[in-house]
PATORTI-775614 format. One record per atom (N, C-alpha, C): x, y, z. Coordinates in steps of 0.1 Angstrom, whole numbers, plus 2048, in hexadecimal, padded with zeros to 3 digits. Atoms other than C-alpha are relative to their C-alpha. Last residue first. Layout:
REM PATORTI-775614
XYZ
...
//
This chain:
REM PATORTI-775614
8007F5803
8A782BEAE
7F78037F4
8107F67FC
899811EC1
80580D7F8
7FD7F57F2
8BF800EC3
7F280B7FE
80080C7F2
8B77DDEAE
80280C80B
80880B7FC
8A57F0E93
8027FA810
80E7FB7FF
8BA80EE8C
7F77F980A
7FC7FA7F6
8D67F4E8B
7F980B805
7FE80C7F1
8C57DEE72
80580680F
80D803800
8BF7FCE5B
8017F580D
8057EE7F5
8E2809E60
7F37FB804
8008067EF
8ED7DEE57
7FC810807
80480C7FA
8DB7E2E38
7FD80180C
80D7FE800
8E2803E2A
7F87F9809
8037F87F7
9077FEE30
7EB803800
8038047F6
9037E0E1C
80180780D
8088077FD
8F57F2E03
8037FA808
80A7FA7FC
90E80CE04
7F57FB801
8047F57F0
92A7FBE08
7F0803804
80B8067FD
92C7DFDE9
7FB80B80C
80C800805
9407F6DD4
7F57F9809
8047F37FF
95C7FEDF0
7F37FE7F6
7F77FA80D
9627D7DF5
7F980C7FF
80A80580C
9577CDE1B
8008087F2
8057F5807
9707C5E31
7F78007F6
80C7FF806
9787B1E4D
80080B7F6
8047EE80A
9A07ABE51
7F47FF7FD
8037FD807
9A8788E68
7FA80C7F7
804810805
9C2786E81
7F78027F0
812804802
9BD7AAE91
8007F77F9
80480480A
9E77A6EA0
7F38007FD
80280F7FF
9E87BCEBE
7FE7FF7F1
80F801805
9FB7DAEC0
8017F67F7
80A8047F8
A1E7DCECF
7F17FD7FD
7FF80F801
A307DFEAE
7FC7F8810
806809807
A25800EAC
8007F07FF
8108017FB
A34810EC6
7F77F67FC
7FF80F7F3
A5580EEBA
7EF7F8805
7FD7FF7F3
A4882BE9E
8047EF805
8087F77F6
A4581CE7B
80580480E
80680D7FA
A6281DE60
7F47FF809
7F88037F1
A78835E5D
7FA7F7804
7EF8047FE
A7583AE34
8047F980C
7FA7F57FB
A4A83BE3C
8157FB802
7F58027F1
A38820E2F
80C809807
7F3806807
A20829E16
805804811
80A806810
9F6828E1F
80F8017FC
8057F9811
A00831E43
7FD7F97F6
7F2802805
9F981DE64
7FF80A7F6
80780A80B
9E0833E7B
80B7F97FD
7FC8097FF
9E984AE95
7F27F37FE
80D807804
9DB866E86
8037F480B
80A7F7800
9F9879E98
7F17FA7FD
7FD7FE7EF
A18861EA3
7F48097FB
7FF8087F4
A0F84BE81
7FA80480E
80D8087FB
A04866E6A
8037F880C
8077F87F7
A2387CE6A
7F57F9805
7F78017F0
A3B866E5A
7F4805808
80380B7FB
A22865E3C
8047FC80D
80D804800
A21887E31
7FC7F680C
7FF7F47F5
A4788CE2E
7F3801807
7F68057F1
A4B86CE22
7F880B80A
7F07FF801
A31874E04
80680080F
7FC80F7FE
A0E864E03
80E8037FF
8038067F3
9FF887E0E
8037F27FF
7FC7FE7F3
A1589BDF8
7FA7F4809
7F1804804
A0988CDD6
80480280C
80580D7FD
9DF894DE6
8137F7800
8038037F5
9EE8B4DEE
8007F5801
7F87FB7FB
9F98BDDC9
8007FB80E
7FE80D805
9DA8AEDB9
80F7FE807
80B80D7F4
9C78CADD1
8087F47FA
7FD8097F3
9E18DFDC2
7FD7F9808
7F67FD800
9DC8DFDA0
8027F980C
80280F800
9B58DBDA5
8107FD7FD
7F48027FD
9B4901DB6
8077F47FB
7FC7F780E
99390BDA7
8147FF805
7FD7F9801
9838ECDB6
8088097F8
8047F37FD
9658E0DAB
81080D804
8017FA80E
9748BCDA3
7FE813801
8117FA804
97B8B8DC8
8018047F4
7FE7EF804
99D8A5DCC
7EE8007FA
7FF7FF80D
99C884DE0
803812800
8017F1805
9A887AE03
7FB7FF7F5
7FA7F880A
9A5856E12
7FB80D7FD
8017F0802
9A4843E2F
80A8037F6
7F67F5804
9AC81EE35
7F880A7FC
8017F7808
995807E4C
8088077F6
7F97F8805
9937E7E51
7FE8097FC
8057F580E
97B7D3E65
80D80C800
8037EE7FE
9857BBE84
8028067EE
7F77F3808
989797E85
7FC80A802
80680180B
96E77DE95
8068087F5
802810805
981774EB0
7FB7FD7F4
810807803
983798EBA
8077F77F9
7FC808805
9A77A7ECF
7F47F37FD
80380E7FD
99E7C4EE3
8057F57F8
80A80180B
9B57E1EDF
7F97EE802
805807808
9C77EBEFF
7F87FF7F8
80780280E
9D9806F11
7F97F57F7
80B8037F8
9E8808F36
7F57FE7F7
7FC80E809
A0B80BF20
7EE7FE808
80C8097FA
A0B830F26
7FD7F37FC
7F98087F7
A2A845F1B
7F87F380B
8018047F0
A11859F15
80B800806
8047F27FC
A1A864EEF
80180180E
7F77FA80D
A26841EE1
800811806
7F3803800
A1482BEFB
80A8087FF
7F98047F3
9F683EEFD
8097FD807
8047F37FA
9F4846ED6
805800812
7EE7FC7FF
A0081DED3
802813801
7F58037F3
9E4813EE5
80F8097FA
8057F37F4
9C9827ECA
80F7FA806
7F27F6802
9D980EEAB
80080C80C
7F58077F4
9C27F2EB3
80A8087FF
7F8800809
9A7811EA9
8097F4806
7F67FB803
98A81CEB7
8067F77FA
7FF808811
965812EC5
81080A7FE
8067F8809
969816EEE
8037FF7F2
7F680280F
96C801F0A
7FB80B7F7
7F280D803
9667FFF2D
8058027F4
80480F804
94E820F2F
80D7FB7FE
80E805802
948841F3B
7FF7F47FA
80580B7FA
96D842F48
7F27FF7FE
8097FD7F1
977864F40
7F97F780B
7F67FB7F7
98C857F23
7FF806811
7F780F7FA
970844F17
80C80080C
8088027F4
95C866F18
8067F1801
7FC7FB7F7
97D872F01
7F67FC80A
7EC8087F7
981854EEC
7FE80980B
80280B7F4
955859EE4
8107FC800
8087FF7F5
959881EDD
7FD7EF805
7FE7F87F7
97487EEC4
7FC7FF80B
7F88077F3
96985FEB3
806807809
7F5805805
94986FEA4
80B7F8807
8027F9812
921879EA6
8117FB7FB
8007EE7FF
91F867EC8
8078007F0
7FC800810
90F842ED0
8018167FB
8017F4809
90D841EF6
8057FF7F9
8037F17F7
911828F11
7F880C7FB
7FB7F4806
90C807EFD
7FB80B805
7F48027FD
90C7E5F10
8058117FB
7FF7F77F0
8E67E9F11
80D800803
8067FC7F4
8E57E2EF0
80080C809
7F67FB7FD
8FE7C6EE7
7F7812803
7F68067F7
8E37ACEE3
80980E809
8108027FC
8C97C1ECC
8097FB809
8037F97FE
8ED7C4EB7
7F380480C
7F57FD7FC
8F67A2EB6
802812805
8028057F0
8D479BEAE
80880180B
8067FB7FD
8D47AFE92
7FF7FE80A
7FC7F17FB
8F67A3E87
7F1807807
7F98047F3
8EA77EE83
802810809
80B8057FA
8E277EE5F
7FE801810
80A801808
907788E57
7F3802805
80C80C7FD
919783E7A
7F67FC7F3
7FE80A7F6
93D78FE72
7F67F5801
7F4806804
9397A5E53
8017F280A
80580680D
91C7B4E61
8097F47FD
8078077F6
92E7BCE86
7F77F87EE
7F98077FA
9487CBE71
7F87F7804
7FF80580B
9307DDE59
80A7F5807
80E802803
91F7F1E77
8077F07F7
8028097F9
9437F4E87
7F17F97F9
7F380A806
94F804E66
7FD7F580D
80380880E
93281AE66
8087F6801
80C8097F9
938824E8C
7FB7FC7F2
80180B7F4
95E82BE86
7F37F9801
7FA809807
955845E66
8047EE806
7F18037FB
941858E7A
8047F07F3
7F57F1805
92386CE6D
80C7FB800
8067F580C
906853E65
805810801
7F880380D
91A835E75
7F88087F6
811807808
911844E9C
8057FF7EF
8027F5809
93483FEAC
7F27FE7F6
7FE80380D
937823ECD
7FF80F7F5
8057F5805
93B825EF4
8048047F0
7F97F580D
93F80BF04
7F88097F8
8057F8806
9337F5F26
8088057F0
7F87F2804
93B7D4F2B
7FB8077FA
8017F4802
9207C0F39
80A809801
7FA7F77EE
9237A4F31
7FC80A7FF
8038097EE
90E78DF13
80680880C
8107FE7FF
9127A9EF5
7FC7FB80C
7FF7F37FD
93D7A9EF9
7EF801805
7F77FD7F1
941786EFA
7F880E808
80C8077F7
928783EDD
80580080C
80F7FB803
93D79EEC7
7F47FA80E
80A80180E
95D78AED3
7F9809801
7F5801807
97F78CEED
7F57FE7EE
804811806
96D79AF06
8087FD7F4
8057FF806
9847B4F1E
7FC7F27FA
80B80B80A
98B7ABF3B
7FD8067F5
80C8037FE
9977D4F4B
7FE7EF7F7
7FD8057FA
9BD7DBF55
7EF7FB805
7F480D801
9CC7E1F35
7F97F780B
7F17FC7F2
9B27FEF33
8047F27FE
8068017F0
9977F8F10
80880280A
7F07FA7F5
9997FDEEE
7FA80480B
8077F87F4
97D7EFED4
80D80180E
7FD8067F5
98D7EAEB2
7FA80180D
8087FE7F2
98D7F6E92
8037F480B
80D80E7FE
9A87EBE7D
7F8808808
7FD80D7F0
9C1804E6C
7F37FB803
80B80C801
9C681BE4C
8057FA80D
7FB80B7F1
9D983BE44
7F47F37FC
7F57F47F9
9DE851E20
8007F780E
8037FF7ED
9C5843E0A
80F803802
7F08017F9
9C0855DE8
8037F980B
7FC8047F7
9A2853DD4
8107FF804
8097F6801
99785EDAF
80B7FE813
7F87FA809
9AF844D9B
7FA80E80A
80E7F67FE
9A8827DB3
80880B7FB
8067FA812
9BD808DB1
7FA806802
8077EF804
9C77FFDD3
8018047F5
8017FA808
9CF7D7DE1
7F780C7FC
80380580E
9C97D0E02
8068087F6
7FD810802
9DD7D2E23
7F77F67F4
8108037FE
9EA7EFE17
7FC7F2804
80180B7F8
A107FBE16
7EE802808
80A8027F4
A0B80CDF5
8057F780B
8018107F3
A2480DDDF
7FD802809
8008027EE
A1A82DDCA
8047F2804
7F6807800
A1A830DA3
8067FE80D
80280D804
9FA848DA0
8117F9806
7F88077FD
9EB864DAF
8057F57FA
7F57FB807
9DC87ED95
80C7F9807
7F17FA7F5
9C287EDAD
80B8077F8
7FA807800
9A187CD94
80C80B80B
7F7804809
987890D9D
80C7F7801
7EF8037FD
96B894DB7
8077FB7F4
7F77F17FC
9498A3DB7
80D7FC801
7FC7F8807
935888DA4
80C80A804
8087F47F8
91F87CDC4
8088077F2
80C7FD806
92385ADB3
7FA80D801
7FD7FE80E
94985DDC1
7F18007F6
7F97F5803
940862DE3
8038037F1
8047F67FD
92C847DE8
80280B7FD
8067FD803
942832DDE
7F38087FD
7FB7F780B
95B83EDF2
7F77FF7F4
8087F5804
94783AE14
8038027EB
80F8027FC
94F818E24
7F880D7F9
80480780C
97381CE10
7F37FE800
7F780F804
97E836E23
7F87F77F8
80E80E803
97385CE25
8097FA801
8028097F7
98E874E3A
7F47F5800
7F38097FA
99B88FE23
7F77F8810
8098087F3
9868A3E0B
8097F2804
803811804
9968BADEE
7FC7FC814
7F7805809
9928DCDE4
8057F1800
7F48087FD
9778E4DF9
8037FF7F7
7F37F87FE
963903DF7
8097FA803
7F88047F2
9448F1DED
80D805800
7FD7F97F8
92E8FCDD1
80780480C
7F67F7800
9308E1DBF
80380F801
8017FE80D
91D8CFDD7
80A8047FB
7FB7F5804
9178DDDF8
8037FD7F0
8067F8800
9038C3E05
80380D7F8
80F7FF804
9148A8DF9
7F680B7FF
7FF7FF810
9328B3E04
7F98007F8
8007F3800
9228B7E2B
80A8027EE
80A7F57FD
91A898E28
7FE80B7F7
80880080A
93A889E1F
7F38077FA
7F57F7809
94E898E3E
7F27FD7ED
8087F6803
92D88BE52
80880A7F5
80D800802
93A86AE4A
7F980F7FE
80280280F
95B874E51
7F37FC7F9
7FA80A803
957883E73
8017FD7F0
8068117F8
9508A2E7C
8097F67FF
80F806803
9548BAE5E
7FC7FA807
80580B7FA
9768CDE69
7F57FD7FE
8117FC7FA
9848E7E4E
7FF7F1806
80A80B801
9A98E5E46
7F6805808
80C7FB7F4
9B8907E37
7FB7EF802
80A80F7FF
9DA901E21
7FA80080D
8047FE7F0
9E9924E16
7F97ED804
80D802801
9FE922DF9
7FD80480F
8007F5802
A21924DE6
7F3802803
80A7FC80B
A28900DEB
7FD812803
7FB80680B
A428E8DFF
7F980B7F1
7F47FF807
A438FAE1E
8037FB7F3
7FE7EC800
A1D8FFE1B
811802801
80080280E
A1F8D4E1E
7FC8127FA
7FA80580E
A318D3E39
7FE8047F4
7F47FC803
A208EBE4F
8057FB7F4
8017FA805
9FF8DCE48
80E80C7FF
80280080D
A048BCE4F
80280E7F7
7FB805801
A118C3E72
8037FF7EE
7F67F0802
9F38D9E78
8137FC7F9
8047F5805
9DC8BCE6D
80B80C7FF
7F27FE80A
9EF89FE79
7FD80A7FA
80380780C
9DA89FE9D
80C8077F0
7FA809801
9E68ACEBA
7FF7F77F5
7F37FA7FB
9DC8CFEB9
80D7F37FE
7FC7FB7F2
9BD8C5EA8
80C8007FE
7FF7F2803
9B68C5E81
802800812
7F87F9809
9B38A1E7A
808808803
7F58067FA
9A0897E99
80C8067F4
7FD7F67F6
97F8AEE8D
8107FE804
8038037F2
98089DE68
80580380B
7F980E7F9
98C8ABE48
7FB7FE80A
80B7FF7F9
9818C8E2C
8037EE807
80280C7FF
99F8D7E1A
7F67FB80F
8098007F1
9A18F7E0F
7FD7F0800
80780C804
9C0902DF8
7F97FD811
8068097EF
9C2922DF8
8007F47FB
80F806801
9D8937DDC
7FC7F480B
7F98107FF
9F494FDE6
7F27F87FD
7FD803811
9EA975DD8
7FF7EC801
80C7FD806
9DA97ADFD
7FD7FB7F2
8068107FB
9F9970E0E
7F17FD7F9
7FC808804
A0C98BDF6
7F47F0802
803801807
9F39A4E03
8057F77F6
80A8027FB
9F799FE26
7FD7FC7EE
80280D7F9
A1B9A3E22
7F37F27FF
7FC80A80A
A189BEE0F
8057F37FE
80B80380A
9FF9CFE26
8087FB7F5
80B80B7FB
A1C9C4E43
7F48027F3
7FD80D800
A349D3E2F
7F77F4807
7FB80180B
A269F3E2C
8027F17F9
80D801802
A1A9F6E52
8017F87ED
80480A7F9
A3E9EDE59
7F37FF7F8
7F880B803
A4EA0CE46
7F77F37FF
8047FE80E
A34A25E53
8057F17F5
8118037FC
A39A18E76
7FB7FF7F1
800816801
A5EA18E6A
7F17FC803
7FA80480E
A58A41E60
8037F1803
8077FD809
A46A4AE7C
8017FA7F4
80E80B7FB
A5FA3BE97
7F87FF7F4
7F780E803
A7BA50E84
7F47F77FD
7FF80580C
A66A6BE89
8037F57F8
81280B802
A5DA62EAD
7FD8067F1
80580A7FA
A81A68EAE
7F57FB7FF
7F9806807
A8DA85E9C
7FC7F1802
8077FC80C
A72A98EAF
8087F57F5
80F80A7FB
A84A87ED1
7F78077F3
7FC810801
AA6A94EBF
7F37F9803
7FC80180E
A9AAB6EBA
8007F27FE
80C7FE80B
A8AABBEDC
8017FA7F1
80480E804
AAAAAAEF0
7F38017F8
7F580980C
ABFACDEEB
7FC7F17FC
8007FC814
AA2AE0EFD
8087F67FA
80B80180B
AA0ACDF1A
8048017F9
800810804
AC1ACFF2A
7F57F67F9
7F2800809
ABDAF4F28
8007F67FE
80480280B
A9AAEEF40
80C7FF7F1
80880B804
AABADEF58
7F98027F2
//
């Protein structure tokens, strides 16, 4: 036994030499590995909670466009879009974003007085919008109606005053982080003018809970804490499209529904401004845009070679388009917040 030893000594020393020397090898290549990814420059992009989930176009987006570039691309979650601004503001140029992805038109002025954002370097696009886009600083990338979305197999009202007089419950976004509960603020404006306060003071006790974004009021809708909830006419086709669930609905207001589109810029500040103009070029390109539909599910800002999902052409006509032009926003967001303060005790 032992004879049959000895002669395997040499070779088992030969061995966890071997081992030694690829460990050695490995380690090598992993710190030059490490150190390549290190050399690569970041680009940091600062977006909303839904963005950046599993299901959202975030991880999607970011493959792609890292196959296209010699980079790293990090997205940061801010909330909602509203608080996305915020939190730019606060930081200034100091901020570790390179560019900011999920204002819309209710905010952009706003954003652009704040100084911190540079031109795109987008230009010569055909937009499928349902307005015209001129904006040298601004990019949009999706756009769709709000809406309030309800089960296939609940009445819904078919107005504002429908809605205030019964008692359907919902559950709405507060419009001083969420992009959704501004755009209803300015919806219900838009609709009643003079009138909206009351319309509000009416509607109430119809409202479950106002939460910091749209993440948290689709999923307590989804839990059944209420009939309806503020979103998108474009939610059904998510359920439809992903589900396989047609049990989906978007109400259908008499008075129209408010438009949103969503846009990106480039942060003047950054030290990367190359490729932040580089991204913004990406996010209206095919490869980009395919993706939004079955992920944001939104429409895009260009029309994607294939066309949209099936899905889509289930979702309801919203008849007339509220909107209110990105310069006038902020005063009349002033307005109707003040009014809405007012009519809910807040």
């Amino acid at each position: 036994m032992r004879q049959t030893q000895t002669p395997k000594t040499p070779a088992r020393a030969s061995f966890r030499h071997g081992v030694a020397g690829l460990m050695v090898i490995a380690a090598g290549l992993m710190a030059a590995q490490h150190a390549a990814a290190q050399d690569r420059p970041v680009l940091d992009v600062y977006t909303y909670d839904s963005f950046v989930t599993e299901w959202g176009p975030g991880p999607a987006m970011e493959q792609a466009f890292e196959s296209t570039c010699d980079c790293d691309l990090r997205f940061t979650a801010m909330g909602d879009g509203a608080a996305l601004l915020a939190r730019l503001e606060l930081e200034g140029a100091r901020t570790d974003a390179d560019v900011v992805l999920g204002l819309d038109t209710n905010l952009m002025a706003e954003a652009r007085e704040t100084g911190l954002l540079s031109p795109s370097g987008v230009s010569g696009i055909d937009w499928t919008l349902p307005v015209d886009w001129q904006d040298d600083i601004f990019v949009p990338y999706d756009w769709g109606y709000f809406a309030f979305v309800h089960r296939t197999d609940f009445d819904a009202p078919e107005n504002f005053r429908a809605l205030a007089e019964g008692d359907a419950s919902i559950v709405i976004q507060d419009p001083r982080s969420s992009t959704p509960g501004l755009g209803l603020l300015l919806w219900v404006k838009q609709a009643y003018g003079d009138e909206a306060p009351a319309i509000w003071e009416s509607l109430s006790d119809n409202i479950v809970t106002v939460t910091p974004g749209w993440s948290e009021a689709y999923n307590l809708f989804l839990e059944g804490e209420a009939d309806m909830v503020l979103s998108y006419t474009t939610s059904p086709a998510y359920h439809l499209i992903a589900e396989d669930d047609a049990g989906f609905a978007a109400a259908r207001f008499e008075e129209g529904h408010y438009l949103q589109v969503e846009v990106a810029a480039a942060v003047a500040s950054s030290d990367t401004p190359g490729l932040a103009q580089d991204f913004l070029s990406f996010l209206v390109s095919d490869a980009a845009q395919s993706i939004l539909p079955t992920t944001n599910w939104m429409y895009p800002a260009v029309m994607p070679e294939a066309g949209l999902p099936d899905g889509f052409g289930t979702l309801i006509d919203p008849g007339k388009a509220l909107l209110v032009p990105p310069e006038e926003s902020p005063q009349a967001t002033r307005k109707a917040l003040s009014e809405w303060l007012a009519a809910l005790g807040r």
